[in-house]
C-alpha positions in Angstrom: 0.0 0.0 0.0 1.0 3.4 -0.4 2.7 5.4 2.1 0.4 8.3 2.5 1.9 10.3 6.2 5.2 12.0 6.9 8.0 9.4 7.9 8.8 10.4 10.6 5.2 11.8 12.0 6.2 13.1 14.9 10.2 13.1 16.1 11.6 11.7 19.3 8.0 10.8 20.4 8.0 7.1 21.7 5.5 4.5 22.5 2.6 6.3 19.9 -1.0 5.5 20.6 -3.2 7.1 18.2 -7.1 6.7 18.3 -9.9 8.2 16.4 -12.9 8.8 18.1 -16.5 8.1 16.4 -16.7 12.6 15.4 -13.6 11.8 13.1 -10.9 13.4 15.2 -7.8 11.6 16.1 -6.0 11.8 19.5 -2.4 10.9 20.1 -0.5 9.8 23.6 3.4 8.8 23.4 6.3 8.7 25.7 8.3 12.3 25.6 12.0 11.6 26.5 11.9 13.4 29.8 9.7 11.1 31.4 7.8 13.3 33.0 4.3 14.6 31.9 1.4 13.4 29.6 0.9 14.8 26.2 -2.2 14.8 24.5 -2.4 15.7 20.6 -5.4 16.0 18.8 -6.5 17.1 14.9 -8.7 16.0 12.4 -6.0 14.4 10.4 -3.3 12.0 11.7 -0.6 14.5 9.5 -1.7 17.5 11.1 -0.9 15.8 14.6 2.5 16.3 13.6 1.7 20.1 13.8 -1.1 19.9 16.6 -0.5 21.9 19.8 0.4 19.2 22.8 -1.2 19.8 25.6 0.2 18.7 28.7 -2.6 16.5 30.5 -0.6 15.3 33.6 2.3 15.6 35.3 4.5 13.3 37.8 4.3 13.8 41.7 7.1 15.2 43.3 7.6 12.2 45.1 5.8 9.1 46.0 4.5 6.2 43.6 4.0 8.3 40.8 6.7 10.6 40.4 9.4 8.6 37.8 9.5 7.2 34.6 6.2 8.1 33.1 6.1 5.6 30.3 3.5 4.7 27.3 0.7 6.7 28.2 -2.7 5.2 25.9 -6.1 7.2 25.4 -9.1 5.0 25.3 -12.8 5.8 25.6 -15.0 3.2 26.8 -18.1 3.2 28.6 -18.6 6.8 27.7 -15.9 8.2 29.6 -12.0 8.6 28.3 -9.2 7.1 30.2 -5.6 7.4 30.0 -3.6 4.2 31.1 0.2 4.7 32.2 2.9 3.2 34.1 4.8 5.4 36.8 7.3 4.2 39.0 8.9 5.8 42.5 12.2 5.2 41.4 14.4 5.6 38.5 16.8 2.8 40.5 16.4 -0.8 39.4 14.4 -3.6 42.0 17.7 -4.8 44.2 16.3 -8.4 43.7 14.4 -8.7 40.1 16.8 -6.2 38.3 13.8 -4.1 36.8 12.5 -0.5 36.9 9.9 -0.2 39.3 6.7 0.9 37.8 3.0 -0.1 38.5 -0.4 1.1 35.9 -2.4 4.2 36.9 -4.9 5.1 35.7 -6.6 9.1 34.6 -10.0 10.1 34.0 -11.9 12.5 32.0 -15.4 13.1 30.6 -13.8 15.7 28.3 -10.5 15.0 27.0 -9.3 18.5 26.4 -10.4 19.4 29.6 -9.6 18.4 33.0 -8.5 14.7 33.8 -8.8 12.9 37.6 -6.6 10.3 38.8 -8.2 7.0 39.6 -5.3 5.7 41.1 -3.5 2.4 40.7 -4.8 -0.6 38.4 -3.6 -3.2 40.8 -3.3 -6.5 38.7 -3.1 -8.5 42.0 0.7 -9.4 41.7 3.1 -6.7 43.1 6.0 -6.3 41.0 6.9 -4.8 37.7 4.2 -3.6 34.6 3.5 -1.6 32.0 1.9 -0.9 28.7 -1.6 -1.5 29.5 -4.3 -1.8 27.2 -7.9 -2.6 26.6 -10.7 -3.8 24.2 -14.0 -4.5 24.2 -15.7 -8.1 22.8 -19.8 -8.4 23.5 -19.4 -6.0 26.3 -16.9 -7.5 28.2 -13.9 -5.2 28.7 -10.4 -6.7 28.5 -7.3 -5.6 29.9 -3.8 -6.5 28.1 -0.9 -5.7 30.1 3.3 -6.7 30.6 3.9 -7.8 34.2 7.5 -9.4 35.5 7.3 -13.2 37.1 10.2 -13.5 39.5 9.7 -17.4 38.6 9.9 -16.3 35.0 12.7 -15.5 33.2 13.1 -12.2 31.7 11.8 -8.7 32.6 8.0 -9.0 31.4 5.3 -11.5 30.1 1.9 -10.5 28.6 -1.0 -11.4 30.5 -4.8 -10.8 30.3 -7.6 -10.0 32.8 -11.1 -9.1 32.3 -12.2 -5.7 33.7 -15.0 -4.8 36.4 -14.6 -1.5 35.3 -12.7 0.4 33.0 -10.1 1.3 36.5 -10.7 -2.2 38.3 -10.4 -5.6 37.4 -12.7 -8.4 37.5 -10.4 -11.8 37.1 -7.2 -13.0 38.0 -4.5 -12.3 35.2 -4.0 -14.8 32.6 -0.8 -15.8 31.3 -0.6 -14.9 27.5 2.4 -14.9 26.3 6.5 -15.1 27.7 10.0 -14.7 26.0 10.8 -17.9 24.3 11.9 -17.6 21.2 15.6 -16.3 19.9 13.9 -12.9 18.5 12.3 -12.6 21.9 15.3 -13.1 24.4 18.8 -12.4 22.2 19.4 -9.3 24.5 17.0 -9.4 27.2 14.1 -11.6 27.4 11.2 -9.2 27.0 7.4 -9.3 26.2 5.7 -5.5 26.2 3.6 -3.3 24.6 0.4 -5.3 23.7 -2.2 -4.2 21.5 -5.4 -5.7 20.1 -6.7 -5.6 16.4 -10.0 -7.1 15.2 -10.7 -8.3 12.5 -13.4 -10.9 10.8 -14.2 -12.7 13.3 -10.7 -12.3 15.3 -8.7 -10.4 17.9 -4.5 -10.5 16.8 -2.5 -8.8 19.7 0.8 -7.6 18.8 3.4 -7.2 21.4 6.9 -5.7 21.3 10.0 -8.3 22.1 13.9 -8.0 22.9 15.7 -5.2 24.2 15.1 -1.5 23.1 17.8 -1.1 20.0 17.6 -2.8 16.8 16.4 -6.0 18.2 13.2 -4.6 19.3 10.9 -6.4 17.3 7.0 -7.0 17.3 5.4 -10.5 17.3 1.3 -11.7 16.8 -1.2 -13.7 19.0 -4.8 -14.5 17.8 -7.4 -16.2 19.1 -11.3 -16.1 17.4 -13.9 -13.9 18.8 -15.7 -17.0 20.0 -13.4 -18.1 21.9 -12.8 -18.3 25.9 -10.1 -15.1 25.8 -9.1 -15.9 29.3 -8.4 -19.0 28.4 -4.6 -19.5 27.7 -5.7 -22.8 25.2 -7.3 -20.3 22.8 -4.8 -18.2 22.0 -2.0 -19.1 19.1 1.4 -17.6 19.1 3.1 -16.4 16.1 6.7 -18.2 16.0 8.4 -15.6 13.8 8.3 -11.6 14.7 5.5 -9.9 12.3 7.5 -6.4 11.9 11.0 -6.2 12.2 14.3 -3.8 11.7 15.1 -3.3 8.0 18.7 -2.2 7.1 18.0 -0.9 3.7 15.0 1.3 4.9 17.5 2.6 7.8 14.8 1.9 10.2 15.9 0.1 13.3 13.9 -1.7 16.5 10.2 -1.3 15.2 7.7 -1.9 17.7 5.4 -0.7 20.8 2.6 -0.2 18.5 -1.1 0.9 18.4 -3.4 0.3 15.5 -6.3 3.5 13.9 -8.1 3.8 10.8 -6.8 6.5 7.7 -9.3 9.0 7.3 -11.4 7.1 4.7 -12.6 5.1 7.8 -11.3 2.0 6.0 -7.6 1.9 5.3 -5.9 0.1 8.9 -2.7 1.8 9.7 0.0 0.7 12.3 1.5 3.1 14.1 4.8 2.4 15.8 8.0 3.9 17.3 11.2 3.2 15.5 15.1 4.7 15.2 16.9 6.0 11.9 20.3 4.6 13.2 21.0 0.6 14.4 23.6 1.9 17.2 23.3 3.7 20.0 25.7 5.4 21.9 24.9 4.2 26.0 21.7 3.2 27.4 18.9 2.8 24.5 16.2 4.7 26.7 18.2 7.7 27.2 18.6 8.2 23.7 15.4 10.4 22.6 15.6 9.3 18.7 12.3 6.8 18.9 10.6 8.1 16.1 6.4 7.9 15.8 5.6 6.8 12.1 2.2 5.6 10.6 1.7 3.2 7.8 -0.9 1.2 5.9 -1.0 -2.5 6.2 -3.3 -5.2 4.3 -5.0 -8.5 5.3 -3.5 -11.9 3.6 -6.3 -14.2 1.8 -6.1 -16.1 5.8 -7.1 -12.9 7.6 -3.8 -12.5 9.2 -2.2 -8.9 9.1 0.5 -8.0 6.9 2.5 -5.2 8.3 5.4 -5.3 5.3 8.6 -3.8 6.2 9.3 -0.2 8.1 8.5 2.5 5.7 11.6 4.7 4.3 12.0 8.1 5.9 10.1 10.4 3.8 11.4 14.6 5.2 
Protein backbone atom coordinates (compact mmCIF):
# COMPACT_ATOMS: atom_id res chain seq x y z
CA UNK A 1 0.00 0.00 0.00
CA UNK A 2 1.03 3.42 -0.44
CA UNK A 3 2.70 5.38 2.09
CA UNK A 4 0.42 8.34 2.46
CA UNK A 5 1.94 10.29 6.22
CA UNK A 6 5.24 11.97 6.87
CA UNK A 7 8.04 9.44 7.86
CA UNK A 8 8.76 10.40 10.61
CA UNK A 9 5.16 11.75 12.04
CA UNK A 10 6.24 13.13 14.91
CA UNK A 11 10.17 13.07 16.07
CA UNK A 12 11.56 11.73 19.32
CA UNK A 13 7.96 10.75 20.40
CA UNK A 14 8.04 7.11 21.72
CA UNK A 15 5.48 4.52 22.46
CA UNK A 16 2.62 6.29 19.91
CA UNK A 17 -1.01 5.46 20.58
CA UNK A 18 -3.16 7.09 18.18
CA UNK A 19 -7.10 6.72 18.33
CA UNK A 20 -9.94 8.22 16.44
CA UNK A 21 -12.86 8.76 18.10
CA UNK A 22 -16.46 8.11 16.42
CA UNK A 23 -16.66 12.58 15.40
CA UNK A 24 -13.64 11.82 13.06
CA UNK A 25 -10.94 13.43 15.16
CA UNK A 26 -7.81 11.62 16.08
CA UNK A 27 -6.03 11.84 19.54
CA UNK A 28 -2.44 10.94 20.11
CA UNK A 29 -0.55 9.83 23.55
CA UNK A 30 3.42 8.78 23.37
CA UNK A 31 6.32 8.71 25.72
CA UNK A 32 8.31 12.27 25.63
CA UNK A 33 12.03 11.58 26.48
CA UNK A 34 11.86 13.41 29.77
CA UNK A 35 9.66 11.11 31.44
CA UNK A 36 7.75 13.32 32.99
CA UNK A 37 4.32 14.61 31.89
CA UNK A 38 1.39 13.39 29.58
CA UNK A 39 0.93 14.77 26.23
CA UNK A 40 -2.21 14.77 24.50
CA UNK A 41 -2.44 15.75 20.63
CA UNK A 42 -5.40 16.01 18.76
CA UNK A 43 -6.46 17.09 14.86
CA UNK A 44 -8.70 16.01 12.41
CA UNK A 45 -6.00 14.36 10.41
CA UNK A 46 -3.26 11.95 11.74
CA UNK A 47 -0.60 14.53 9.47
CA UNK A 48 -1.72 17.46 11.10
CA UNK A 49 -0.93 15.77 14.59
CA UNK A 50 2.47 16.26 13.63
CA UNK A 51 1.73 20.10 13.83
CA UNK A 52 -1.12 19.89 16.62
CA UNK A 53 -0.50 21.92 19.82
CA UNK A 54 0.44 19.23 22.79
CA UNK A 55 -1.24 19.79 25.59
CA UNK A 56 0.16 18.67 28.72
CA UNK A 57 -2.60 16.45 30.49
CA UNK A 58 -0.62 15.33 33.58
CA UNK A 59 2.34 15.60 35.28
CA UNK A 60 4.49 13.27 37.79
CA UNK A 61 4.27 13.77 41.71
CA UNK A 62 7.13 15.16 43.29
CA UNK A 63 7.62 12.23 45.08
CA UNK A 64 5.83 9.12 46.04
CA UNK A 65 4.49 6.24 43.57
CA UNK A 66 4.00 8.31 40.76
CA UNK A 67 6.68 10.65 40.36
CA UNK A 68 9.41 8.59 37.82
CA UNK A 69 9.50 7.16 34.61
CA UNK A 70 6.22 8.09 33.09
CA UNK A 71 6.11 5.59 30.34
CA UNK A 72 3.50 4.66 27.30
CA UNK A 73 0.66 6.73 28.19
CA UNK A 74 -2.66 5.21 25.93
CA UNK A 75 -6.06 7.19 25.40
CA UNK A 76 -9.06 5.04 25.33
CA UNK A 77 -12.81 5.79 25.56
CA UNK A 78 -15.04 3.19 26.84
CA UNK A 79 -18.07 3.18 28.60
CA UNK A 80 -18.65 6.78 27.67
CA UNK A 81 -15.86 8.24 29.62
CA UNK A 82 -12.04 8.63 28.31
CA UNK A 83 -9.21 7.07 30.22
CA UNK A 84 -5.63 7.37 30.01
CA UNK A 85 -3.63 4.19 31.09
CA UNK A 86 0.23 4.72 32.19
CA UNK A 87 2.93 3.22 34.08
CA UNK A 88 4.84 5.40 36.80
CA UNK A 89 7.31 4.22 39.03
CA UNK A 90 8.88 5.83 42.52
CA UNK A 91 12.22 5.24 41.44
CA UNK A 92 14.36 5.63 38.53
CA UNK A 93 16.80 2.83 40.53
CA UNK A 94 16.40 -0.79 39.35
CA UNK A 95 14.44 -3.63 42.04
CA UNK A 96 17.72 -4.76 44.24
CA UNK A 97 16.25 -8.40 43.68
CA UNK A 98 14.42 -8.69 40.07
CA UNK A 99 16.80 -6.16 38.34
CA UNK A 100 13.77 -4.12 36.75
CA UNK A 101 12.46 -0.48 36.94
CA UNK A 102 9.91 -0.21 39.33
CA UNK A 103 6.71 0.90 37.81
CA UNK A 104 3.00 -0.07 38.45
CA UNK A 105 -0.35 1.12 35.93
CA UNK A 106 -2.41 4.21 36.86
CA UNK A 107 -4.93 5.14 35.71
CA UNK A 108 -6.55 9.08 34.59
CA UNK A 109 -9.97 10.06 33.96
CA UNK A 110 -11.86 12.51 31.95
CA UNK A 111 -15.38 13.15 30.62
CA UNK A 112 -13.78 15.74 28.27
CA UNK A 113 -10.50 15.04 27.03
CA UNK A 114 -9.34 18.46 26.42
CA UNK A 115 -10.37 19.38 29.60
CA UNK A 116 -9.55 18.35 32.98
CA UNK A 117 -8.53 14.73 33.83
CA UNK A 118 -8.78 12.92 37.61
CA UNK A 119 -6.61 10.27 38.81
CA UNK A 120 -8.22 7.04 39.64
CA UNK A 121 -5.32 5.69 41.07
CA UNK A 122 -3.50 2.37 40.69
CA UNK A 123 -4.84 -0.61 38.45
CA UNK A 124 -3.59 -3.19 40.78
CA UNK A 125 -3.35 -6.46 38.72
CA UNK A 126 -3.07 -8.54 41.98
CA UNK A 127 0.72 -9.44 41.71
CA UNK A 128 3.12 -6.71 43.12
CA UNK A 129 6.03 -6.32 41.00
CA UNK A 130 6.88 -4.78 37.68
CA UNK A 131 4.15 -3.63 34.60
CA UNK A 132 3.46 -1.60 32.01
CA UNK A 133 1.94 -0.93 28.71
CA UNK A 134 -1.61 -1.54 29.49
CA UNK A 135 -4.34 -1.82 27.19
CA UNK A 136 -7.86 -2.62 26.64
CA UNK A 137 -10.66 -3.79 24.19
CA UNK A 138 -13.97 -4.49 24.24
CA UNK A 139 -15.73 -8.07 22.77
CA UNK A 140 -19.77 -8.36 23.49
CA UNK A 141 -19.41 -5.98 26.26
CA UNK A 142 -16.94 -7.46 28.18
CA UNK A 143 -13.86 -5.18 28.75
CA UNK A 144 -10.40 -6.69 28.48
CA UNK A 145 -7.30 -5.64 29.89
CA UNK A 146 -3.83 -6.52 28.08
CA UNK A 147 -0.88 -5.71 30.09
CA UNK A 148 3.30 -6.71 30.64
CA UNK A 149 3.89 -7.77 34.16
CA UNK A 150 7.53 -9.43 35.49
CA UNK A 151 7.31 -13.21 37.14
CA UNK A 152 10.17 -13.46 39.53
CA UNK A 153 9.68 -17.38 38.59
CA UNK A 154 9.94 -16.26 34.99
CA UNK A 155 12.75 -15.52 33.17
CA UNK A 156 13.15 -12.19 31.66
CA UNK A 157 11.83 -8.70 32.59
CA UNK A 158 7.98 -9.04 31.43
CA UNK A 159 5.34 -11.47 30.06
CA UNK A 160 1.88 -10.50 28.59
CA UNK A 161 -0.97 -11.44 30.51
CA UNK A 162 -4.76 -10.76 30.30
CA UNK A 163 -7.56 -10.01 32.84
CA UNK A 164 -11.12 -9.10 32.33
CA UNK A 165 -12.23 -5.67 33.72
CA UNK A 166 -14.98 -4.82 36.36
CA UNK A 167 -14.55 -1.47 35.30
CA UNK A 168 -12.69 0.39 33.03
CA UNK A 169 -10.11 1.29 36.46
CA UNK A 170 -10.68 -2.20 38.31
CA UNK A 171 -10.40 -5.58 37.37
CA UNK A 172 -12.70 -8.41 37.50
CA UNK A 173 -10.44 -11.76 37.07
CA UNK A 174 -7.18 -12.99 37.97
CA UNK A 175 -4.49 -12.33 35.23
CA UNK A 176 -3.98 -14.78 32.59
CA UNK A 177 -0.81 -15.82 31.35
CA UNK A 178 -0.65 -14.93 27.46
CA UNK A 179 2.40 -14.92 26.31
CA UNK A 180 6.46 -15.12 27.65
CA UNK A 181 10.00 -14.74 25.97
CA UNK A 182 10.84 -17.91 24.29
CA UNK A 183 11.91 -17.60 21.17
CA UNK A 184 15.56 -16.32 19.92
CA UNK A 185 13.92 -12.94 18.52
CA UNK A 186 12.31 -12.63 21.90
CA UNK A 187 15.35 -13.08 24.37
CA UNK A 188 18.79 -12.41 22.24
CA UNK A 189 19.40 -9.28 24.46
CA UNK A 190 17.03 -9.37 27.19
CA UNK A 191 14.05 -11.65 27.45
CA UNK A 192 11.22 -9.24 26.97
CA UNK A 193 7.38 -9.30 26.19
CA UNK A 194 5.66 -5.52 26.15
CA UNK A 195 3.61 -3.25 24.58
CA UNK A 196 0.43 -5.31 23.68
CA UNK A 197 -2.20 -4.22 21.49
CA UNK A 198 -5.38 -5.67 20.09
CA UNK A 199 -6.67 -5.61 16.39
CA UNK A 200 -9.99 -7.13 15.21
CA UNK A 201 -10.67 -8.31 12.47
CA UNK A 202 -13.45 -10.88 10.80
CA UNK A 203 -14.18 -12.69 13.31
CA UNK A 204 -10.67 -12.30 15.28
CA UNK A 205 -8.70 -10.43 17.89
CA UNK A 206 -4.54 -10.49 16.77
CA UNK A 207 -2.50 -8.79 19.71
CA UNK A 208 0.75 -7.62 18.85
CA UNK A 209 3.44 -7.21 21.38
CA UNK A 210 6.93 -5.75 21.33
CA UNK A 211 10.02 -8.28 22.09
CA UNK A 212 13.86 -7.99 22.89
CA UNK A 213 15.71 -5.17 24.25
CA UNK A 214 15.08 -1.55 23.12
CA UNK A 215 17.82 -1.11 20.04
CA UNK A 216 17.62 -2.77 16.82
CA UNK A 217 16.41 -6.04 18.15
CA UNK A 218 13.20 -4.55 19.28
CA UNK A 219 10.86 -6.40 17.28
CA UNK A 220 7.03 -7.01 17.33
CA UNK A 221 5.45 -10.53 17.34
CA UNK A 222 1.35 -11.65 16.82
CA UNK A 223 -1.15 -13.75 19.04
CA UNK A 224 -4.75 -14.52 17.85
CA UNK A 225 -7.37 -16.23 19.11
CA UNK A 226 -11.30 -16.05 17.44
CA UNK A 227 -13.86 -13.93 18.76
CA UNK A 228 -15.66 -17.01 20.04
CA UNK A 229 -13.40 -18.05 21.94
CA UNK A 230 -12.77 -18.26 25.88
CA UNK A 231 -10.12 -15.08 25.77
CA UNK A 232 -9.14 -15.89 29.31
CA UNK A 233 -8.41 -19.00 28.39
CA UNK A 234 -4.57 -19.48 27.66
CA UNK A 235 -5.73 -22.77 25.25
CA UNK A 236 -7.26 -20.26 22.83
CA UNK A 237 -4.83 -18.15 21.98
CA UNK A 238 -2.00 -19.10 19.13
CA UNK A 239 1.37 -17.63 19.05
CA UNK A 240 3.13 -16.43 16.05
CA UNK A 241 6.69 -18.22 15.96
CA UNK A 242 8.38 -15.56 13.80
CA UNK A 243 8.34 -11.61 14.72
CA UNK A 244 5.55 -9.89 12.33
CA UNK A 245 7.52 -6.37 11.92
CA UNK A 246 10.99 -6.21 12.19
CA UNK A 247 14.34 -3.81 11.66
CA UNK A 248 15.10 -3.33 7.97
CA UNK A 249 18.70 -2.21 7.09
CA UNK A 250 18.00 -0.91 3.67
CA UNK A 251 14.99 1.30 4.86
CA UNK A 252 17.51 2.62 7.81
CA UNK A 253 14.82 1.91 10.24
CA UNK A 254 15.90 0.06 13.33
CA UNK A 255 13.93 -1.72 16.49
CA UNK A 256 10.25 -1.32 15.16
CA UNK A 257 7.68 -1.85 17.73
CA UNK A 258 5.45 -0.72 20.80
CA UNK A 259 2.61 -0.25 18.46
CA UNK A 260 -1.10 0.88 18.43
CA UNK A 261 -3.38 0.34 15.49
CA UNK A 262 -6.31 3.46 13.89
CA UNK A 263 -8.06 3.77 10.79
CA UNK A 264 -6.84 6.52 7.73
CA UNK A 265 -9.31 8.99 7.26
CA UNK A 266 -11.39 7.10 4.71
CA UNK A 267 -12.59 5.11 7.76
CA UNK A 268 -11.26 1.95 6.02
CA UNK A 269 -7.60 1.87 5.25
CA UNK A 270 -5.95 0.14 8.85
CA UNK A 271 -2.67 1.77 9.67
CA UNK A 272 0.03 0.67 12.26
CA UNK A 273 1.51 3.15 14.15
CA UNK A 274 4.77 2.35 15.83
CA UNK A 275 8.02 3.86 17.26
CA UNK A 276 11.25 3.25 15.45
CA UNK A 277 15.06 4.68 15.16
CA UNK A 278 16.94 6.03 11.86
CA UNK A 279 20.31 4.61 13.15
CA UNK A 280 21.02 0.63 14.40
CA UNK A 281 23.65 1.88 17.17
CA UNK A 282 23.29 3.74 20.03
CA UNK A 283 25.69 5.36 21.87
CA UNK A 284 24.94 4.23 26.00
CA UNK A 285 21.69 3.19 27.40
CA UNK A 286 18.90 2.79 24.55
CA UNK A 287 16.21 4.66 26.74
CA UNK A 288 18.24 7.68 27.25
CA UNK A 289 18.56 8.18 23.73
CA UNK A 290 15.36 10.39 22.63
CA UNK A 291 15.62 9.25 18.66
CA UNK A 292 12.27 6.81 18.86
CA UNK A 293 10.63 8.15 16.07
CA UNK A 294 6.41 7.88 15.76
CA UNK A 295 5.63 6.78 12.13
CA UNK A 296 2.25 5.58 10.56
CA UNK A 297 1.71 3.25 7.77
CA UNK A 298 -0.91 1.20 5.94
CA UNK A 299 -0.97 -2.47 6.18
CA UNK A 300 -3.29 -5.21 4.35
CA UNK A 301 -4.96 -8.52 5.34
CA UNK A 302 -3.51 -11.88 3.64
CA UNK A 303 -6.28 -14.20 1.83
CA UNK A 304 -6.12 -16.10 5.81
CA UNK A 305 -7.14 -12.88 7.59
CA UNK A 306 -3.84 -12.53 9.20
CA UNK A 307 -2.19 -8.94 9.13
CA UNK A 308 0.50 -8.02 6.86
CA UNK A 309 2.51 -5.21 8.31
CA UNK A 310 5.40 -5.33 5.27
CA UNK A 311 8.60 -3.78 6.24
CA UNK A 312 9.34 -0.22 8.12
CA UNK A 313 8.55 2.51 5.66
CA UNK A 314 11.62 4.68 4.26
CA UNK A 315 11.98 8.12 5.94
CA UNK A 316 10.08 10.42 3.76
CA UNK A 317 11.43 14.58 5.24
Amino acid sequence: MKQSYPNPLIEQRADPWIYRHYDGMYYCTVTVPQYDRIELRRAATIAALAEAQSAVVWRRHDSGPMSALIWAPEIHYLRGKWYIYFAAAHTEKAHPLHGTFQHRMYVLESDDPTGVWYEKGQLDSGMDSFCLDATAFEVDDRLYYVWAQKDPGIRGNSNIYIAEMETPWNLKSAPMLLSKPEFDWECSVIPVNEGPAALIHDGRVFLTYSANATGAEYCVGLLTASLDAPLLDAASWAKFSEPVFCSNADNCKFGPGHNSFTVAEDGETPLIVYHVRDTEQIAGDPLQNPDRHTCVQAFSFNESGVPVFGIPAKRNK
